[in-house]
N, C-alpha and C positions, 0 to 999 in steps of 0.2 A: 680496678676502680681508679679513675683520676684523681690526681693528688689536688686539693685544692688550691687556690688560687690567693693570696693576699696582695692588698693595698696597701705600697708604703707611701707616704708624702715626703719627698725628698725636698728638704727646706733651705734655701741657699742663704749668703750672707745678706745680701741685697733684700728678703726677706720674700722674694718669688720661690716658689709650688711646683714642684711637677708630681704627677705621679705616677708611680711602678708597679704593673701586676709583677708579680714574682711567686713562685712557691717554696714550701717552707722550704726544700730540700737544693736549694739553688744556695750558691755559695756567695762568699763577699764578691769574690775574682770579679764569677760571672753577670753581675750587679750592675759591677761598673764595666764591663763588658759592653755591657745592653745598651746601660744607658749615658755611657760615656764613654763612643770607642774613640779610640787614637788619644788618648787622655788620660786614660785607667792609673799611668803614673803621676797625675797629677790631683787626681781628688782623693781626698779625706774625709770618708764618713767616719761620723761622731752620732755614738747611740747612746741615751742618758748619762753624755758627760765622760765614755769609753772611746776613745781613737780605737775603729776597728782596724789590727792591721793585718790581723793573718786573713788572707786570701782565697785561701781553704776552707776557712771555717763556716757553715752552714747558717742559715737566717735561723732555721728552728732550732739551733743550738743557741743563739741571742732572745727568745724568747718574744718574738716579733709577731705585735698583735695584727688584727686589720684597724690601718691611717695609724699605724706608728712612726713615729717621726725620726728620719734621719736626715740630721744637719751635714750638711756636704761645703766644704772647702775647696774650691778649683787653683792651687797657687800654679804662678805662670811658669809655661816652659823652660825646662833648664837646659842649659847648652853644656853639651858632652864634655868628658874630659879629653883631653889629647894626653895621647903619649908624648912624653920628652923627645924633644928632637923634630917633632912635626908643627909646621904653622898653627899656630892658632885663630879663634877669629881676631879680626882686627880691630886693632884699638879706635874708639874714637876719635878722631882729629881734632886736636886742640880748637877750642870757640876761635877766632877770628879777634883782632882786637878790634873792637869799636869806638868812635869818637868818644863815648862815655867812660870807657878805661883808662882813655889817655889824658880826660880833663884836667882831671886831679893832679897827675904828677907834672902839665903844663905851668897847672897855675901855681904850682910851688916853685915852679924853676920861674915862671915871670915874678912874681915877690921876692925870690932871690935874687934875680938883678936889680930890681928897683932898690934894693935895702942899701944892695952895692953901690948904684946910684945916687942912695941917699947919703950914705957914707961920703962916698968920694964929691960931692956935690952939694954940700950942706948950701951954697947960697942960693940954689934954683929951687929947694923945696920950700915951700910957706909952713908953719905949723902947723895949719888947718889940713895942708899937702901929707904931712909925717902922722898926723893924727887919724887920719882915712886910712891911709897906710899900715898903721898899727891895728885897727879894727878890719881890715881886711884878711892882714894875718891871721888874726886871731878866729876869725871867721872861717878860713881855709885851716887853721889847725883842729879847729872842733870837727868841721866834718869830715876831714881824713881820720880824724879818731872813733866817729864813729860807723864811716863806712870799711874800714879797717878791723872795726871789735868786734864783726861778727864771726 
């Protein structure tokens, strides 16, 4: 006689269905075999709240009704280990500095000359000149502290 036949609903995180004829006597392995090849190391079925992990072990041993639901996990491919001594993959190449990196550390070196100028210069600044001056700084030190805190 033919072994009969079950419907699992294989429920992913994204909260999309597929589903698996499979029979009772079919194991975890060959599950994800079926329905995940080249992959089988990267899904995690999860059966009422159990991470199945042995491989081996049989659906009719899990007790799996017909449209019993098994939550599947897909995490992304992992890259191998290497042995010592052999290349690895490569790193990624530092970002590029952009006009936006270098704002900030511009605009502190121009208020540090100006200050120097204001210093060395007190008769060509007006108060109103030193007063701008002062809330500019204070301006540029707020948000170097805050693009800096995170």
């Amino acid at each position: 006689p033919a072994e009969p036949t079950l419907v699992l609903r294989l429920k992913f995180l994204n909260d999309t269905e597929r589903l698996a004829r499979v029979r009772p006597g079919d194991t975890v392995g060959a599950l994800k075999r079926t329905y995940f090849p080249g992959q089988e190391q990267q899904v995690r079925l999860i059966y009422q709240g159990q991470l199945l992990r042995d491989d081996a072990q049989s659906l009719a041993g899990l007790h799996l009704g017909h449209l019993s639901v098994l939550h599947c996990h897909l995490s992304p491919p992992s890259t191998a280990p290497t042995a010592p001594g052999t290349p690895g993959p490569r790193s990624p190449a530092p970002a590029a500095l952009g006009v936006g990196s270098l704002a900030l550390p511009l605009f502190v070196l121009l208020l540090a000359l100006l200050w120097y100028l204001q210093l060395q210069h007190r008769h060509v600044f007006t108060a109103t000149a030193t007063t701008c001056l002062a809330g500019l700084t204070l301006l540029v030190t707020f948000v170097a502290f805050a693009m800096y805190r995170r």
